[in-house]
LOVO-899041 format. One line per field, with one value per residue (C-alpha): residue number from 1; y, z, x; residue in three letters. Coordinates in steps of 0.1 Angstrom, whole numbers, plus 5000, padded with zeros to 4 digits. Example, Ala and Ser with C-alpha at 12.3 -4.5 7.8 and 13.67 -1.06 7.14 Angstrom:
REM LOVO-899041
num <- 1;2
Y <- 4955;4989
Z <- 5078;5071
X <- 5123;5137
residuo <- ala;ser
***
This chain:
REM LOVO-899041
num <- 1;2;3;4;5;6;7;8;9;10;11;12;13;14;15;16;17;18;19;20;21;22;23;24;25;26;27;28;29;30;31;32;33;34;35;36;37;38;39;40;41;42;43;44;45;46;47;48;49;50;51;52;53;54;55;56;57;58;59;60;61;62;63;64;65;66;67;68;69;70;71;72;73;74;75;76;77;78;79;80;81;82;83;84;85;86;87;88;89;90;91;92;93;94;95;96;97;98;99;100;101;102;103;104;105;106;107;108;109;110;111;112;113;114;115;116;117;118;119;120;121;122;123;124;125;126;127;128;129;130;131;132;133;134;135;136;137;138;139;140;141;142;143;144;145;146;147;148;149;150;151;152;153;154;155;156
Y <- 5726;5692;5677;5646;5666;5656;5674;5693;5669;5704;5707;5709;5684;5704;5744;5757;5783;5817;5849;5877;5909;5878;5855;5825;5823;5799;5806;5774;5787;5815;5824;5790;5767;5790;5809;5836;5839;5831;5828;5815;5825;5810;5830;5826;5857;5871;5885;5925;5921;5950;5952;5982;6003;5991;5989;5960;5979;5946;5923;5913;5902;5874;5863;5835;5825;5789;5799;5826;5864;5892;5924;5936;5973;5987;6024;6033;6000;5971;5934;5909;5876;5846;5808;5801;5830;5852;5886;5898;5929;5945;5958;5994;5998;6008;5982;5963;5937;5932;5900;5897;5880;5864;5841;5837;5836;5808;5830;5822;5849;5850;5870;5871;5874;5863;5898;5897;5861;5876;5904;5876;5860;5889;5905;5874;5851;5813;5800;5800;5832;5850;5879;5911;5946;5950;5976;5999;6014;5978;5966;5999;6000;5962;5967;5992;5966;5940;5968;5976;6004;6005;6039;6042;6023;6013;6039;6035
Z <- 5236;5241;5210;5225;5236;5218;5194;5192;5178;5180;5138;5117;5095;5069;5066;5052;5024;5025;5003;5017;4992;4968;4967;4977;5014;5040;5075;5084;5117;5138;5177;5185;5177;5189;5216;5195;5190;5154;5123;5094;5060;5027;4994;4956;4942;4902;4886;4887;4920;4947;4983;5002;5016;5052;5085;5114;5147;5170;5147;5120;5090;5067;5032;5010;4973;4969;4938;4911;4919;4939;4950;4985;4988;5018;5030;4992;4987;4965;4963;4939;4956;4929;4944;4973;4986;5019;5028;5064;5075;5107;5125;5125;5086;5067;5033;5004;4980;4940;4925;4891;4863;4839;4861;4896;4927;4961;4991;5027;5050;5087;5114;5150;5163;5155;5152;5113;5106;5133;5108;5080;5096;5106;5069;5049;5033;5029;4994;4978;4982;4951;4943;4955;4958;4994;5017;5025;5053;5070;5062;5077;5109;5113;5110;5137;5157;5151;5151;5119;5101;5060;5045;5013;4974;4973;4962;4922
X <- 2309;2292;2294;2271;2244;2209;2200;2168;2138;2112;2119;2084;2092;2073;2074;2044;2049;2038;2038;2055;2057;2043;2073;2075;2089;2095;2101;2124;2133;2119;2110;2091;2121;2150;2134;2141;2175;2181;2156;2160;2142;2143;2126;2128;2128;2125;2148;2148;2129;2142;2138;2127;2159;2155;2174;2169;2173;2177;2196;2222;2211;2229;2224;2236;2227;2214;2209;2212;2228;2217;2234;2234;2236;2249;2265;2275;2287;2273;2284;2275;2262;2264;2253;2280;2280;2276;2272;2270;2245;2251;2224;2215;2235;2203;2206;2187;2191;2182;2178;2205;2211;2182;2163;2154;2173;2166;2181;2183;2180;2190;2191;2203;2166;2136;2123;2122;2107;2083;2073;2073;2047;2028;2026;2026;1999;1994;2013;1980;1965;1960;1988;1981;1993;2013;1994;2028;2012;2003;2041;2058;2034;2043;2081;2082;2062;2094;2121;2127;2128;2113;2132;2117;2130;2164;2189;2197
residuo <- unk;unk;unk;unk;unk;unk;unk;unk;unk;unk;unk;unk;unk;unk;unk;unk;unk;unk;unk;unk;unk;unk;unk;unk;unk;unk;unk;unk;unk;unk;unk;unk;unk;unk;unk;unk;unk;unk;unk;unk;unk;unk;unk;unk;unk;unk;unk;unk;unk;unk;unk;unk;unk;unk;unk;unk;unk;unk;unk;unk;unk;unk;unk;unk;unk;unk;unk;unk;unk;unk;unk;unk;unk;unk;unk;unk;unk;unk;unk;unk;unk;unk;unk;unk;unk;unk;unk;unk;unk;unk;unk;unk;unk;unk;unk;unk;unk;unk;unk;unk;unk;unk;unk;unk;unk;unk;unk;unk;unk;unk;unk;unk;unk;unk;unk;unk;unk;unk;unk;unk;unk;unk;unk;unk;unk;unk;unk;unk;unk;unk;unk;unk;unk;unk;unk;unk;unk;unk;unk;unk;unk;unk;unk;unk;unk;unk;unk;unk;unk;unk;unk;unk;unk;unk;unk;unk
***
């Protein structure tokens, strides 16, 4: 490895925010700054908030807690995530996540493609649009467009 190599100067200096299921989300790396190859996604999510049961057919998926605690569900097992920590999420392991604890949680989320910032950016709005009710049927015809798969509510 060529530790004096430059290093890329393509950064947005400022990420725009968006709303993706109406949380606050920030795609701080994606296809047009690593040629797809990694993406980077950073949310803050309420507490009680749960994500769909869903499965990335092209990627892994990673988490870590800047802040807060969330649970990552996967194959019958559950982990607690508090800030400082990392889960891993191998592709094709169908999983979920729920936000813990009293208050909110700031996540990053990344993956080994670009595939699911791509669907980010497909299905979410500008930071200021007005909250509204997510259109399943857009959000599940979109994932299969960026190879994912949405299975239905997380298991209890």
């Amino acid at each position: 490895m060529n530790l004096t190599a430059p290093i890329a100067t393509n950064m947005p200096s400022r990420v725009e925010e968006r709303r993706f299921l109406g949380l606050p989300t920030w795609i701080k790396a994606g296809r047009e700054l690593t040629g797809g190859q990694f993406s980077l996604i950073e949310q803050i999510i309420p507490a009680g908030f749960e994500s769909p049961w869903h499965m990335h057919h092209s990627e892994d998926e990673s988490f870590y807690v800047i802040e807060g605690q969330m649970s990552v569900i996967m194959e019958g097992g559950r982990t607690l995530l508090q800030a400082g920590d990392f889960a891993f999420g191998p592709r094709g392991i169908p999983h979920g996540f729920r936000i813990e604890g009293e208050g909110p949680a700031r996540i990053l989320l990344m993956t080994t493609g670009s595939d699911f910032a791509d669907f980010i950016a497909e299905t979410s709005v500008p930071g200021d649009t007005p909250p509204a009710a997510p259109d399943m049927a857009f959000l599940v015809a979109a994932a299969e467009r960026h190879n994912l798969a949405i299975l239905g509510p997380l298991p209890k």
